[in-house]
N, CA, C and O atoms as a GROMACS GRO file, in nm:
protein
  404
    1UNK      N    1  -0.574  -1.206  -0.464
    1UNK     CA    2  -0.635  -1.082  -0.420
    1UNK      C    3  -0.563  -0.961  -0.479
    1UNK      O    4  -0.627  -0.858  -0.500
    2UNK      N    5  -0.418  -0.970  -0.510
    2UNK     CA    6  -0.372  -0.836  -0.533
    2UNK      C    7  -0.360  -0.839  -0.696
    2UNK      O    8  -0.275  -0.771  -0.753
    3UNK      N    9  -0.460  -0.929  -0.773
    3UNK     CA   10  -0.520  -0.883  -0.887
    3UNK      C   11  -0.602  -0.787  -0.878
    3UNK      O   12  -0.580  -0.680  -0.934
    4UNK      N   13  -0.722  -0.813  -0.797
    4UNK     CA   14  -0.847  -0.747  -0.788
    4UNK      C   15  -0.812  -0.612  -0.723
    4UNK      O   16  -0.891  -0.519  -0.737
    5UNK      N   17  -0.680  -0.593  -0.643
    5UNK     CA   18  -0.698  -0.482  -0.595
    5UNK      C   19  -0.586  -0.404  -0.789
    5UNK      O   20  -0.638  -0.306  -0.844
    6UNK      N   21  -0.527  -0.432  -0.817
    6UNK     CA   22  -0.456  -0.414  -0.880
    6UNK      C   23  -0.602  -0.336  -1.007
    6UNK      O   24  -0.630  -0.220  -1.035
    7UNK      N   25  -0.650  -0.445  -1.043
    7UNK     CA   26  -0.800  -0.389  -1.153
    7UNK      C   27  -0.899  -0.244  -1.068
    7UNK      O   28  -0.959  -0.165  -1.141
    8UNK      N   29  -0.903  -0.231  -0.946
    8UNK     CA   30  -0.981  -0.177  -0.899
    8UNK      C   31  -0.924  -0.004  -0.938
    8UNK      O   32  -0.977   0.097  -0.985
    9UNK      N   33  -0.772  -0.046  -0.880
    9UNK     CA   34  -0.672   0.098  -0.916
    9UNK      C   35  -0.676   0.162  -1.045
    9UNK      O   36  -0.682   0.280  -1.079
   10UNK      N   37  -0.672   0.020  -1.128
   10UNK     CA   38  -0.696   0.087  -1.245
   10UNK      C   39  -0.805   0.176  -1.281
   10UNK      O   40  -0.804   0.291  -1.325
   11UNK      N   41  -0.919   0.078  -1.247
   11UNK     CA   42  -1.047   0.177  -1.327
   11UNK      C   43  -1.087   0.284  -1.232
   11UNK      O   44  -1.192   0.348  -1.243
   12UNK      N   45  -0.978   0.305  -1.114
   12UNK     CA   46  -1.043   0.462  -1.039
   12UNK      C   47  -1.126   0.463  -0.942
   12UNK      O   48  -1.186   0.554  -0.884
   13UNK      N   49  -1.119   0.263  -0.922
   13UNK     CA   50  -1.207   0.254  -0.785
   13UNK      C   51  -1.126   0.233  -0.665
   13UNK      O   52  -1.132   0.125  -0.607
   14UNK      N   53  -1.036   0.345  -0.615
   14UNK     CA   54  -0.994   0.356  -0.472
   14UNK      C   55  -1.017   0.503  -0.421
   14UNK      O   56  -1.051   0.592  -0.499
   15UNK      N   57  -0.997   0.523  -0.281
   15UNK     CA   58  -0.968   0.631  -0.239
   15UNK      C   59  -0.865   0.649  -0.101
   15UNK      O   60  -0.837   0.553  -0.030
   16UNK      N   61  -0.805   0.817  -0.073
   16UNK     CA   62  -0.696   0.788   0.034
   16UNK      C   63  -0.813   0.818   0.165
   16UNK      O   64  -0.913   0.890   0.168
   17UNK      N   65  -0.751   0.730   0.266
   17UNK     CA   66  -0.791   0.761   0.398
   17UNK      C   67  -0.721   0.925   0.424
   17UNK      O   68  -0.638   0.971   0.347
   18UNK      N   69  -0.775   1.001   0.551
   18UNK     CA   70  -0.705   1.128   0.579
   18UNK      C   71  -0.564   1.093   0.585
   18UNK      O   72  -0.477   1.158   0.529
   19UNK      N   73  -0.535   0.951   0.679
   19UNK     CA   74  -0.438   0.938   0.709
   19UNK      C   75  -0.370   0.904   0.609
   19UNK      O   76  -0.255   0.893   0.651
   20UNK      N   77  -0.374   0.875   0.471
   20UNK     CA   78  -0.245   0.807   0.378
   20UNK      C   79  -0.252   0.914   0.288
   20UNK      O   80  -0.190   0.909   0.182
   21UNK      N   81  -0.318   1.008   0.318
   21UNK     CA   82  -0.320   1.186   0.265
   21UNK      C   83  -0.218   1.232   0.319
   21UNK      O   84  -0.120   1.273   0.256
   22UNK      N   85  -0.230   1.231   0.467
   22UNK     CA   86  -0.106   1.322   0.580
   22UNK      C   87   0.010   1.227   0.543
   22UNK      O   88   0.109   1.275   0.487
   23UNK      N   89   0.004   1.100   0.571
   23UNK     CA   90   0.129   1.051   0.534
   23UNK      C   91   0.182   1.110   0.416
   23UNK      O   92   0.265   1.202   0.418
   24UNK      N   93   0.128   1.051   0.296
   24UNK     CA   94   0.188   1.068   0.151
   24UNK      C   95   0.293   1.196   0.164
   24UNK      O   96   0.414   1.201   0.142
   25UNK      N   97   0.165   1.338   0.224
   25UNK     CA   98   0.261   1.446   0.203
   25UNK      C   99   0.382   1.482   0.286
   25UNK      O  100   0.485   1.543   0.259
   26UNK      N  101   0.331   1.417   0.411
   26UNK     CA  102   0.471   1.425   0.471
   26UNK      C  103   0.568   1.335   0.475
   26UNK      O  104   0.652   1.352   0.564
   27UNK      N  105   0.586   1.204   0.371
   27UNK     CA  106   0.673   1.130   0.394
   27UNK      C  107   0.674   1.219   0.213
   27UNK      O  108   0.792   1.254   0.208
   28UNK      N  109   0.630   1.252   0.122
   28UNK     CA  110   0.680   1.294  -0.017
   28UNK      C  111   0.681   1.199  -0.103
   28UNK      O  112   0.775   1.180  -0.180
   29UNK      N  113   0.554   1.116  -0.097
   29UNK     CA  114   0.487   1.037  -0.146
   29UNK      C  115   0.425   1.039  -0.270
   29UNK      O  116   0.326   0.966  -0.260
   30UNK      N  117   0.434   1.093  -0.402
   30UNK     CA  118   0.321   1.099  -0.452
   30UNK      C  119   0.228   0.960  -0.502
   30UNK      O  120   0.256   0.841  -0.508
   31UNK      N  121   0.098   1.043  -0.535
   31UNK     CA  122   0.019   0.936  -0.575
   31UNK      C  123   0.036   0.882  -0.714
   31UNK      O  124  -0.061   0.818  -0.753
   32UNK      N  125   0.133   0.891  -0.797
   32UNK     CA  126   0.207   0.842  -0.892
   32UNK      C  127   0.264   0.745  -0.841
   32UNK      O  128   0.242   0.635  -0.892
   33UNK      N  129   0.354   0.755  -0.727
   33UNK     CA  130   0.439   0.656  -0.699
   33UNK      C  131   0.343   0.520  -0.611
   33UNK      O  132   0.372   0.401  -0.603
   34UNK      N  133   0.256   0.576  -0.569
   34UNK     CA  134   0.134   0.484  -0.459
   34UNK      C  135   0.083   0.379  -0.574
   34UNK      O  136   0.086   0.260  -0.546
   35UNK      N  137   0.045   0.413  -0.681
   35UNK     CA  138  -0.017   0.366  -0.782
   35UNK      C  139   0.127   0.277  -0.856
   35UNK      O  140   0.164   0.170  -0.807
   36UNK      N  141   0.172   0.319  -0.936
   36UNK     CA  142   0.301   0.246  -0.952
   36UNK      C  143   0.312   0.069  -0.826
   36UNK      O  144   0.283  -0.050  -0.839
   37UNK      N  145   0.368   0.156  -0.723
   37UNK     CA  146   0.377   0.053  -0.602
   37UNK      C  147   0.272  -0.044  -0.587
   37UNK      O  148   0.314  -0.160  -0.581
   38UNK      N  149   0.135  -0.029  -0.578
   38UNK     CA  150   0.052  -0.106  -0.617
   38UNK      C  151  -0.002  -0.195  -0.734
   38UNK      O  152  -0.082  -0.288  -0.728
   39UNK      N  153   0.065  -0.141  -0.846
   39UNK     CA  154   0.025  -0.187  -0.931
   39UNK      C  155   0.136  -0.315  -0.967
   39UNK      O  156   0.104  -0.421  -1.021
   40UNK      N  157   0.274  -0.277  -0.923
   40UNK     CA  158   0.355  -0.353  -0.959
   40UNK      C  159   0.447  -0.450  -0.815
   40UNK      O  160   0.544  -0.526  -0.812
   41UNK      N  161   0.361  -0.397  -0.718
   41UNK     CA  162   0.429  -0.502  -0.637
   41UNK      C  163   0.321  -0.617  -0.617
   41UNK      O  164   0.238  -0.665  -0.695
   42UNK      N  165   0.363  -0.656  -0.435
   42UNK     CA  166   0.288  -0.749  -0.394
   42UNK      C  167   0.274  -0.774  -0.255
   42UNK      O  168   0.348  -0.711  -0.180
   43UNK      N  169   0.172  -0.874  -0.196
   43UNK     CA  170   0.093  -0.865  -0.092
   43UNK      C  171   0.236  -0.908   0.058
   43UNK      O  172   0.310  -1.006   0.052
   44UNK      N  173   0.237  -0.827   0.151
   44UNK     CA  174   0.377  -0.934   0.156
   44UNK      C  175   0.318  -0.941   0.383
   44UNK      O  176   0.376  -1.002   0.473
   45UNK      N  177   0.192  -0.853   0.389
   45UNK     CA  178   0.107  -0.883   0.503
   45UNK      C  179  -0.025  -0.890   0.475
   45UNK      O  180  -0.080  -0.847   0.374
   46UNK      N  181  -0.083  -0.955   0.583
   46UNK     CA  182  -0.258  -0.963   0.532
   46UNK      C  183  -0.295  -0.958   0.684
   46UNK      O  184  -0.248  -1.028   0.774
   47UNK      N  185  -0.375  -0.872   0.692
   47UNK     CA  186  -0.429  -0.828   0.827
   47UNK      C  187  -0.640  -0.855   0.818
   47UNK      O  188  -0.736  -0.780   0.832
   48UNK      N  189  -0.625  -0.981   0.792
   48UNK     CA  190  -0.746  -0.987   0.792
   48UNK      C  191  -0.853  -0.961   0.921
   48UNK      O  192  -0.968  -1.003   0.916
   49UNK      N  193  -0.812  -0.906   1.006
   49UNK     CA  194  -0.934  -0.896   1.176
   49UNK      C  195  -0.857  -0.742   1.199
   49UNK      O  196  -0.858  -0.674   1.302
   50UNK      N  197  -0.800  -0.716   1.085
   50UNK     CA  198  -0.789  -0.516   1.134
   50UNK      C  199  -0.878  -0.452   1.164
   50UNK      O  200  -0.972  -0.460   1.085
   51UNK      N  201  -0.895  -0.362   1.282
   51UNK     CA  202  -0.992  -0.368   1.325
   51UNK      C  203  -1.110  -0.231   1.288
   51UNK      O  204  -1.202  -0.201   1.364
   52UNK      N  205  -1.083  -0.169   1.171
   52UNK     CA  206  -1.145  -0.096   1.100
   52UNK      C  207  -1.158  -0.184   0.937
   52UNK      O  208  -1.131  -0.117   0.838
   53UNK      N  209  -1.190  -0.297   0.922
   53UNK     CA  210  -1.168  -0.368   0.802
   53UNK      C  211  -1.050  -0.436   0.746
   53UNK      O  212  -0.936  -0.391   0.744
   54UNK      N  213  -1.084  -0.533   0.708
   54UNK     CA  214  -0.975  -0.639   0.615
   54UNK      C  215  -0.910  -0.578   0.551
   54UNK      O  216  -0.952  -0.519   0.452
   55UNK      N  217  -0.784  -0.577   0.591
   55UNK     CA  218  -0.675  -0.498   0.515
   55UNK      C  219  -0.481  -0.586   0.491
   55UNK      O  220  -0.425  -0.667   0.564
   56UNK      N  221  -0.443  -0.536   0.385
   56UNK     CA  222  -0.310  -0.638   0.312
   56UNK      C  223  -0.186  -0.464   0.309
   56UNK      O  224  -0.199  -0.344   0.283
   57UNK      N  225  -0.072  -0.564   0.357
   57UNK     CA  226   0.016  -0.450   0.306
   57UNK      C  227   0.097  -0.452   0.213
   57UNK      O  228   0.194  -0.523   0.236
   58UNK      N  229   0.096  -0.401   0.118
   58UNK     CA  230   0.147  -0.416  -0.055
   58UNK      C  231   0.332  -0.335  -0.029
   58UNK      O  232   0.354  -0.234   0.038
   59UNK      N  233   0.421  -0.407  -0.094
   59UNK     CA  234   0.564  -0.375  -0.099
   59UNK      C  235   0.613  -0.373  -0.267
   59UNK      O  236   0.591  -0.447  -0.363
   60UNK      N  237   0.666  -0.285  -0.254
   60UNK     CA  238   0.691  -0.227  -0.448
   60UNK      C  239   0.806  -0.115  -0.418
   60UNK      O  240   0.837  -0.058  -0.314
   61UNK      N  241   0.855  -0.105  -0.545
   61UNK     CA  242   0.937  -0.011  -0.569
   61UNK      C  243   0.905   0.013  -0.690
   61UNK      O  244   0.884  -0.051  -0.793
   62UNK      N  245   0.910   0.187  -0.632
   62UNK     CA  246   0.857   0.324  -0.740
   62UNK      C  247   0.965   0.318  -0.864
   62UNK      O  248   1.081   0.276  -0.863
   63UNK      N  249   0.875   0.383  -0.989
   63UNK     CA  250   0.976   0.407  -1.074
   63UNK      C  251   1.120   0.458  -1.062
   63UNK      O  252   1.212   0.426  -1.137
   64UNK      N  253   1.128   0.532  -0.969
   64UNK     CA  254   1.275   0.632  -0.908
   64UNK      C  255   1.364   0.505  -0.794
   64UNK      O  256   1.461   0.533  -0.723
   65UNK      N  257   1.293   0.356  -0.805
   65UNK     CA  258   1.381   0.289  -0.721
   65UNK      C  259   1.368   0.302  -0.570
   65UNK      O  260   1.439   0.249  -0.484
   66UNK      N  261   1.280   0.369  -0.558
   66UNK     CA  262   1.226   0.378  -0.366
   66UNK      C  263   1.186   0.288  -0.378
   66UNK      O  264   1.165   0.250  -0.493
   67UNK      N  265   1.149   0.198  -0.260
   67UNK     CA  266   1.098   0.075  -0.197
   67UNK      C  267   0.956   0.203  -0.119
   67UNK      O  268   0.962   0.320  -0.082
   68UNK      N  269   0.869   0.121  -0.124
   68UNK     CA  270   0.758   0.191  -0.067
   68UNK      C  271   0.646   0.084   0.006
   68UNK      O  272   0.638  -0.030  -0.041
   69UNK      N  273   0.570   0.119   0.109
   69UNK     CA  274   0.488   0.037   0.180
   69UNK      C  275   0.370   0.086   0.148
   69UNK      O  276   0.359   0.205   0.177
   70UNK      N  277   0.265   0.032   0.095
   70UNK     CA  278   0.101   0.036   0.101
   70UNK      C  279   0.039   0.005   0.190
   70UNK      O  280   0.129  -0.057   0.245
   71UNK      N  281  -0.068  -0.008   0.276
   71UNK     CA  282  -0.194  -0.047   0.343
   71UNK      C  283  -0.328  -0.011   0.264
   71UNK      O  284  -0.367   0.103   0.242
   72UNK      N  285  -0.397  -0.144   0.220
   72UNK     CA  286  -0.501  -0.097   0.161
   72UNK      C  287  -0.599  -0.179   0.201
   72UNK      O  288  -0.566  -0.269   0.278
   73UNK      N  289  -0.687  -0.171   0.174
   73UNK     CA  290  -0.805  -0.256   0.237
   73UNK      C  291  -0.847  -0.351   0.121
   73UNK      O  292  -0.818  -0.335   0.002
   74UNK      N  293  -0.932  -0.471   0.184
   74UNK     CA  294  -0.952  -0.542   0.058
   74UNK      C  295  -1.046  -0.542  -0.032
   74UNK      O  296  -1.153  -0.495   0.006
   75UNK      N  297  -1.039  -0.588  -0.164
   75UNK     CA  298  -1.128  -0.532  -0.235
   75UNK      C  299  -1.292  -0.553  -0.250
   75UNK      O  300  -1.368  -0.487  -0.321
   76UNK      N  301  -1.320  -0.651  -0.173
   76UNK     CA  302  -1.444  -0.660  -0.158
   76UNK      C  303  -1.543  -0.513  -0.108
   76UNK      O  304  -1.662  -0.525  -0.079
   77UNK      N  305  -1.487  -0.409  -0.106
   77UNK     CA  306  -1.548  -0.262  -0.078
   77UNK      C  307  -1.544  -0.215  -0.236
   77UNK      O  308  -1.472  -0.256  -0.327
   78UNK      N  309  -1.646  -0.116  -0.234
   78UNK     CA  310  -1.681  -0.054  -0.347
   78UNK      C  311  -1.568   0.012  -0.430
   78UNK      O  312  -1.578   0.042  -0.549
   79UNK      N  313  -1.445   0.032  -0.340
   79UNK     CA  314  -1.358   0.133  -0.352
   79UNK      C  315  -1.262   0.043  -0.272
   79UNK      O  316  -1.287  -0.015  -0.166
   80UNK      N  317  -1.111   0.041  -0.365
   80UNK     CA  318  -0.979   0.030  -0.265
   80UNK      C  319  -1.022   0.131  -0.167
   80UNK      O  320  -1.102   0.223  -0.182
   81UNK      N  321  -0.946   0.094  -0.054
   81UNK     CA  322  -0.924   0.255   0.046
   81UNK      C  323  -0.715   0.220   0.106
   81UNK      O  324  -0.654   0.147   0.184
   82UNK      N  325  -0.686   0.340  -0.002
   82UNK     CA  326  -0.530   0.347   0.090
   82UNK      C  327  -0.582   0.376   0.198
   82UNK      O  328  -0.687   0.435   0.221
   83UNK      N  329  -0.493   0.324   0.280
   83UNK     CA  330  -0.464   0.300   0.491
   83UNK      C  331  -0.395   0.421   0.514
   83UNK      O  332  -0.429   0.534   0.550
   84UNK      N  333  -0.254   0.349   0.472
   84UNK     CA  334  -0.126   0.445   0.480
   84UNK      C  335  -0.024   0.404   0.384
   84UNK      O  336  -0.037   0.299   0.322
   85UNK      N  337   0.099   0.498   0.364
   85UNK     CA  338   0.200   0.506   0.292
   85UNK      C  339   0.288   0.511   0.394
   85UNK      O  340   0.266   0.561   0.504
   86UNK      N  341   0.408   0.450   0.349
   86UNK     CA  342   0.551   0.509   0.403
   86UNK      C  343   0.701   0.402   0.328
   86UNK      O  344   0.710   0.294   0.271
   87UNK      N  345   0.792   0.503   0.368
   87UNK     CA  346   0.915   0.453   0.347
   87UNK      C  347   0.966   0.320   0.433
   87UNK      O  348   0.993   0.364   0.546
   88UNK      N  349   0.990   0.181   0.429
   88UNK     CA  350   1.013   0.137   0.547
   88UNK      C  351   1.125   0.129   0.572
   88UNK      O  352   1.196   0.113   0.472
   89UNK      N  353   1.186   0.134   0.687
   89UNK     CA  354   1.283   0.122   0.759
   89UNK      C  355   1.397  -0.017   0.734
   89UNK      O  356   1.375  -0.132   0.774
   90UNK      N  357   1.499   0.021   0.671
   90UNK     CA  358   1.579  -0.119   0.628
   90UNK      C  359   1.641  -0.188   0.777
   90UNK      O  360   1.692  -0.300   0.786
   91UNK      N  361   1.623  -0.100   0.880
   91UNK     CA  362   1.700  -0.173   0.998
   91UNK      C  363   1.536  -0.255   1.064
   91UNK      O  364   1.542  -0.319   1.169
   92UNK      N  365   1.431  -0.244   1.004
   92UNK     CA  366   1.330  -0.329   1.079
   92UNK      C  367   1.304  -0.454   0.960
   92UNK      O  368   1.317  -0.575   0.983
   93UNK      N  369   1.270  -0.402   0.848
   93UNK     CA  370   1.290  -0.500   0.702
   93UNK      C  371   1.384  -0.616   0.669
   93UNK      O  372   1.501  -0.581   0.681
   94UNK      N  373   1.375  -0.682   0.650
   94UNK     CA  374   1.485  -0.814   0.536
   94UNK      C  375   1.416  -0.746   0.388
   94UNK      O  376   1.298  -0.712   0.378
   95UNK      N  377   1.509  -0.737   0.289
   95UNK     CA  378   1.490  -0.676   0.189
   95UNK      C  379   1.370  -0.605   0.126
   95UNK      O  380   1.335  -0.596   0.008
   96UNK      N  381   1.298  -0.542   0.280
   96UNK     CA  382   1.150  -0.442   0.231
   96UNK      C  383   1.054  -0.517   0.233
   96UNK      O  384   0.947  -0.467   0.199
   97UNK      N  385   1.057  -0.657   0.271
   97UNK     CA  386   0.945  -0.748   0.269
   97UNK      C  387   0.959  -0.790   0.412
   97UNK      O  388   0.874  -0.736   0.482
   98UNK      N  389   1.005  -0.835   0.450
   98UNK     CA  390   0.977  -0.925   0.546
   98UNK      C  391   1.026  -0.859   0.698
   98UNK      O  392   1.126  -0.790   0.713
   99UNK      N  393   0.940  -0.894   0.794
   99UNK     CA  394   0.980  -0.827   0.911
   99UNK      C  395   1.092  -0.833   0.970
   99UNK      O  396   1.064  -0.948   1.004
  100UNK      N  397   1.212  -0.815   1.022
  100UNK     CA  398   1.264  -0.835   1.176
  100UNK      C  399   1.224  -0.889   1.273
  100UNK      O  400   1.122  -0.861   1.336
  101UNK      N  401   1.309  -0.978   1.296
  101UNK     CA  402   1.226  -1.031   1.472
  101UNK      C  403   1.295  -0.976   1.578
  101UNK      O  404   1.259  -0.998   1.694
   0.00000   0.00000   0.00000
């Protein structure tokens, strides 16, 4: 799956939710780095019964070495749709992937 979302980014078929708009700018996000992160990481949750649509959360690190979190929906829509963005938290993370219990 995170081919297809990966091809979709490319050719310009996604868009941001309000919310991974408000995020981006207030966590200092750009959409350079969203794209990057998507393009070069990988799927590391899958929230398939989310309850606004099937959605995966993508983990990457930006060219500048940030670790960054995606939510995107899956690609079976006309359009990726970013969810949200953010920085994650290393005291909830095992190396940016994997949860805390």
């Amino acid at each position: 799956m995170i081919e297809e979302i990966q091809e979709k980014i490319k050719l310009g078929e996604y868009e941001y939710s309000r919310h991974a708009v408000d995020q981006s700018i207030l966590r200092e996000i750009s959409n350079e780095e969203i794209i990057a992160v998507i393009q070069s990481g990988e799927i590391i949750e899958d929230y398939p019964q989310d309850k606004y649509g099937p959605s995966c959360l993508i983990a990457g690190s930006t060219p500048k070495g940030r670790w960054v979190h995606v939510q995107v929906s899956y690609p079976g829509r006309p359009k990726v749709k970013v969810i949200t963005v953010y920085q994650p938290n290393p005291e909830e993370w095992i190396n940016f992937k994997k949860r805390k219990k």
